[in-house]
Every structure is written in structure tokens, then in C-alpha cells.
N, C-alpha and C positions, 0 to 999 in steps of 0.2 A: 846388449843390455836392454831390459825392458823397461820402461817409463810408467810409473802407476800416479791412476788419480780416481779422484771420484766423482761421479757423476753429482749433480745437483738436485735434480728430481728425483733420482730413486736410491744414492746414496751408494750407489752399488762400486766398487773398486775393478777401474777399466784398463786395460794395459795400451802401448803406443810402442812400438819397438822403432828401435835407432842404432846404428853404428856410429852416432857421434861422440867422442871420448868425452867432453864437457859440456856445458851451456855455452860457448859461447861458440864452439859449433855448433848448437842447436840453432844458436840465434841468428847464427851467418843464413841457414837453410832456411829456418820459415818465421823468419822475424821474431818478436817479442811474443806475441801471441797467437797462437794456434787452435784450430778448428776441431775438434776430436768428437765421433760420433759415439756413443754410448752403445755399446754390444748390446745391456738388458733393454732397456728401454728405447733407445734410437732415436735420441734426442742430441741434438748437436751442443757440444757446451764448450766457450770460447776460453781457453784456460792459458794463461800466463805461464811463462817459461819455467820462471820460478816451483809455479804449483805444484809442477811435474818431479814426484822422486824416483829416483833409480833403486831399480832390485837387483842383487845378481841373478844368471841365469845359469839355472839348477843343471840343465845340461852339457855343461860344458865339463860336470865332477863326472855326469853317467858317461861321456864319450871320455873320459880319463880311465876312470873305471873300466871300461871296454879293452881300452888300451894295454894298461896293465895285465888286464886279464890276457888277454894276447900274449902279450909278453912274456908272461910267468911260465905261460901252457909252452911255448919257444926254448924258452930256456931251460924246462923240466925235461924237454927233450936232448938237450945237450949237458944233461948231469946238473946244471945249477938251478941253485935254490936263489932268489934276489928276495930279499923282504924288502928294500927299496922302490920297486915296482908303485907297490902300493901307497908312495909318496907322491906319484902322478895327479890319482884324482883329487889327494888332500890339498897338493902345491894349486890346483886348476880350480879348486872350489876357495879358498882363501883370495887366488888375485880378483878372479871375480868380485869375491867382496870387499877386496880394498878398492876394486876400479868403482864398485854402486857408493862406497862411502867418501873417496876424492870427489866423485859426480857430484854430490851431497851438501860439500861442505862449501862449494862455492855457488854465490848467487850471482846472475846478474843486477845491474842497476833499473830499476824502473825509471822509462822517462815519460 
């Protein structure tokens, strides 16, 4: 899952990648606030756990997509036709975005 924010000086939207499923594994790992250096400009800006939203990440439909395709071209070889296949990258790009919109809707508490 990638984490987006934006920078402060030049407004620019930065991503943070993470394997943690919520905030409150984020917060176990690098506290309440975090350090994040700015890709355009290279400015360091100290952003709250909060600030940080989650996006899905768009490759997990293209390696579905891959997948299926595999699969189809497999089983065109052994006489079958699966239109199911194709329910791979759609199933893989939907949990992604229910996993960036559960990330989303929970905040931690500021102390």
C-alpha cells in the first residue's frame, strides 16, 4: 500500500510505501510522527500519522491481469474457454481498494 502526502514547500503529492495493514501499525513502527523527505524538492517535512492517506496499489490488478492471462492461454490449450479468469484482476484491484479505504477511515488519537 502506498502512503501519499504533500509536501509543504512545493505542494507536490510524495508517496511512503508500507506493509502495515492500519495506523496503528504504522504507529507501533515510527511513532506518531514521521520524517519523510520530499522526492521534488528534498525537503524534509515532519508529517503526522494521521496526514498520511492510503492509495491502492495499481499493480497488484496488472500482476492479476498477467495471471489470468496465463491462465486463459493454459487453458485454451486444453479445449477450455474460462471467462472467470478475468475476475482475477478485477477481485485484486477492488480488495486493494477496500484495504486503502479501511486504512482511511480509521485515525489515530493525537496526544
Amino acid at each position: 500500500m502506498k502512503l501519499s502526502y504533500y509536501c509543504k514547500s512545493c505542494n507536490k503529492k510524495n508517496f511512503y510505501q508500507t506493509k502495515t495493514k492500519d495506523r496503528f501499525e504504522l504507529q507501533s513502527e515510527v511513532g506518531n510522527e514521521i520524517n519523510l523527505n520530499c522526492t521534488n524538492c528534498g525537503t524534509i517535512n515532519k508529517k503526522h500519522i494521521n496526514r498520511l492517506s492510503a492509495e491502492p496499489n495499481r499493480l497488484y490488478a496488472i500482476y492479476g491481469l498477467v495471471i489470468a492471462a496465463i491462465v486463459i492461454i493454459f487453458l485454451w490449450e486444453l479445449g477450455y474457454i474460462s471467462g472467470l479468469t478475468f475476475t482475477i484482476p478485477i477481485y485484486l484491484y477492488f480488495d486493494a481498494e477496500k484495504k486503502a479505504s479501511d486504512y482511511n477511515k480509521i485515525m489515530v488519537s493525537r496526544k
